[in-house]
C-alpha positions in Angstrom: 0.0 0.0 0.0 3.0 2.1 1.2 4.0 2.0 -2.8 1.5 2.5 -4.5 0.6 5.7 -2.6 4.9 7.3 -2.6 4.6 7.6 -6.4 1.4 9.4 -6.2 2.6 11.8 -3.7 5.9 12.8 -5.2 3.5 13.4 -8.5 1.3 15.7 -6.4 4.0 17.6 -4.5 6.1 17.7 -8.2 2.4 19.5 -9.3 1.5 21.8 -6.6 5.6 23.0 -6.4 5.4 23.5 -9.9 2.1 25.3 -9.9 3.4 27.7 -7.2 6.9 28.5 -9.2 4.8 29.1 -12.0 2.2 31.7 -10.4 4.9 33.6 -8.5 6.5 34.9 -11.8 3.3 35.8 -13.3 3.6 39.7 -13.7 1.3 42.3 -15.1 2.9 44.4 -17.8 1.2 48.3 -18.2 0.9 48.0 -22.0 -2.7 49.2 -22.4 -1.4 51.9 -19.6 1.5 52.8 -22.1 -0.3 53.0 -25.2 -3.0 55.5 -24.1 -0.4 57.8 -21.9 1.1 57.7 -25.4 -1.7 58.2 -27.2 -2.4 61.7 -25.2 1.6 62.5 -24.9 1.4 62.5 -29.2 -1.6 64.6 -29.0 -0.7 67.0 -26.5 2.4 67.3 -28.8 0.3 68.4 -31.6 -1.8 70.6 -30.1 1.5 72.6 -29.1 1.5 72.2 -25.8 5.1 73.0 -25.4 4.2 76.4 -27.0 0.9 77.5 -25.2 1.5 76.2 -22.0 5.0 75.1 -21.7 4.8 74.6 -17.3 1.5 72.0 -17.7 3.5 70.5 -20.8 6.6 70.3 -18.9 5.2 68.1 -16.0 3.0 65.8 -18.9 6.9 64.9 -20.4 8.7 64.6 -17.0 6.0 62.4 -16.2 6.0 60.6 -18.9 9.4 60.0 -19.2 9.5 59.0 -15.4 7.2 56.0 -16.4 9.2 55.2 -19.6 12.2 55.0 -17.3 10.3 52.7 -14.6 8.8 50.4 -17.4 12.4 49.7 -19.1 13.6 48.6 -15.9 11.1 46.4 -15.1 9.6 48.4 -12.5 6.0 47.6 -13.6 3.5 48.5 -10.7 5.1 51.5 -10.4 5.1 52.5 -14.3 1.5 51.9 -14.4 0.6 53.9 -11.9 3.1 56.6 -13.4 1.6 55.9 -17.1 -1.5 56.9 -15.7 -0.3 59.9 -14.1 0.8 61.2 -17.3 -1.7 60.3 -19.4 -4.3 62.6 -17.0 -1.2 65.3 -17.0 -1.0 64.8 -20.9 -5.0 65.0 -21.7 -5.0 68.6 -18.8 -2.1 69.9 -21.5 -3.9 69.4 -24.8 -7.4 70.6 -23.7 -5.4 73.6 -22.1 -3.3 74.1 -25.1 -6.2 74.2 -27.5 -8.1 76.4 -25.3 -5.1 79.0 -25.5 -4.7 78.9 -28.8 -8.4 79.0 -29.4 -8.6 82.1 -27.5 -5.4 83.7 -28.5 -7.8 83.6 -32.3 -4.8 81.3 -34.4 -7.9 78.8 -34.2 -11.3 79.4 -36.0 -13.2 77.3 -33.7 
């Protein structure tokens, strides 16, 4: 009885060890994150943020490139959270920047 029940434990601790390796490396990677903070970083860029209203521009880009920095060393809860940051910082720049150059009259509304 003794051997038929040792092979059928070391096959059960082999799976559940293995199942817990496994699910400890399972990381979430910010790509949706990424792709709409860059999304509203390009647009901010051409509504001219830089021009219009270069201090809420300049915190959209620091912020941005903070989470770049975070996400290419591996430093994924903390880029999302950052990604997300700047796409809110990004969006406040373009609507500001096409406010300002709506009322400055360069932009027939």
């Amino acid at each position: 009885m003794l051997r038929v029940l040792t092979p059928i434990l070391v096959v059960a601790i082999a799976l559940l060890g293995s199942l817990f390796l496994f699910s400890s490396c399972v990381t979430y990677v910010p790509v949706d994150e990424w792709t709409l903070a860059r999304s509203a970083y390009d647009a901010a860029k051409d509504a001219d943020a830089a021009r219009y209203v270069p201090a809420i521009w300049f915190n959209a880009d620091q912020s941005y490139r903070e989470a770049q920095k975070a996400y290419r060393e591996r430093r994924y809860d903390e880029s999302k959270s950052l990604f997300i940051q700047a796409r809110k910082l990004c969006e406040e720049a373009e609507n500001a920047a096409r406010l300002a150059r709506q009322q400055s009259g360069e932009v027939v509304p």
